[in-house]
C-alpha positions in Angstrom: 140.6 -53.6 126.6 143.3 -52.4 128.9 143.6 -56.0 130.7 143.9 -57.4 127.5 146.8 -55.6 126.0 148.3 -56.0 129.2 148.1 -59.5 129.0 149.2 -59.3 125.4 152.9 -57.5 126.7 153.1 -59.4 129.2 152.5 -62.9 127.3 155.3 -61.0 124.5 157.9 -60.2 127.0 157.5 -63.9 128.7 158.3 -65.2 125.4 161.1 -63.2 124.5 162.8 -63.5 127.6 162.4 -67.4 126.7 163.8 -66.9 123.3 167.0 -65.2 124.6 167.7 -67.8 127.4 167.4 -70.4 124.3 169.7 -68.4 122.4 172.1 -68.0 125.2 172.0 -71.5 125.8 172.8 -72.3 122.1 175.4 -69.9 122.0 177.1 -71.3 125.1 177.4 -74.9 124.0 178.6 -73.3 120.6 181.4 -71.9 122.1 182.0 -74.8 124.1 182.7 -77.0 121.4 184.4 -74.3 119.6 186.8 -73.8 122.6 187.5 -77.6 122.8 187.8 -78.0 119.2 190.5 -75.5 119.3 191.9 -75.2 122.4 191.5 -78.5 124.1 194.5 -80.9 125.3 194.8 -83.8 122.2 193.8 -87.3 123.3 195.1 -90.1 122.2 192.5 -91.1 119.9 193.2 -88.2 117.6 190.5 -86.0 119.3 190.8 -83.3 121.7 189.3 -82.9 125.6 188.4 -79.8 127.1 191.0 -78.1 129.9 189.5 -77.0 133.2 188.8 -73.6 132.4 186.7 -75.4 129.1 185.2 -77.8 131.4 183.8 -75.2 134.2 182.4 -72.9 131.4 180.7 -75.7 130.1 179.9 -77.1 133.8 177.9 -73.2 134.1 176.2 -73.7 130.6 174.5 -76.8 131.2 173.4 -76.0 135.1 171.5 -73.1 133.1 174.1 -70.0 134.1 174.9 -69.2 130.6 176.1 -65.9 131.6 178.5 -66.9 133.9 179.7 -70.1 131.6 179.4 -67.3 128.2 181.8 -64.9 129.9 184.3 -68.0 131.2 184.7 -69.9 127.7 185.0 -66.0 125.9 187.4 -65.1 128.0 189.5 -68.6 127.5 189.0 -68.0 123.7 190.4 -64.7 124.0 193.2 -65.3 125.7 194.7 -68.2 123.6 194.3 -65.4 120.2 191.1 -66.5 118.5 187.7 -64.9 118.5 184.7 -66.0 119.8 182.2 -67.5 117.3 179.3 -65.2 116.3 176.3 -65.7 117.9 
């Protein structure tokens, strides 16, 4: 009995862990797209492109360092007056 709860904990915490890296990763690319939404350089076909800072939190978010890219595109958003989206 005592292999199989620890299997059991071990089989939940492998799963959450998952489930917060897929969250983190939403989360990111949410706030990407709010940052160049709102904060990006305007094109000339009416849209708007992300800035540098944008790009490289976004760069970090899709290589899989979501806490590095997280932390980058916050801090942009921050420092322009909005606040972040929820997650």
């Amino acid at each position: 009995m005592t292999r199989l709860t620890f299997l059991g904990l071990l089989s939940f915490f492998v799963a959450t862990e998952a489930m917060a890296q897929s969250d983190d990763a939403a989360y990111c690319k949410k706030l990407g797209d709010y940052a160049t939404r709102y904060l990006g350089d305007a094109s000339g076909n009416g849209g708007t492109r992300p800035d540098f800072d944008i790009m490289e939190g976004i760069d970090k978010c899709n290589k899989g360092n979501t806490a590095a890219g997280i932390a980058i595109l916050e801090k942009k958003i921050r420092s322009k007056g909005f606040t972040p989206p929820a997650r």
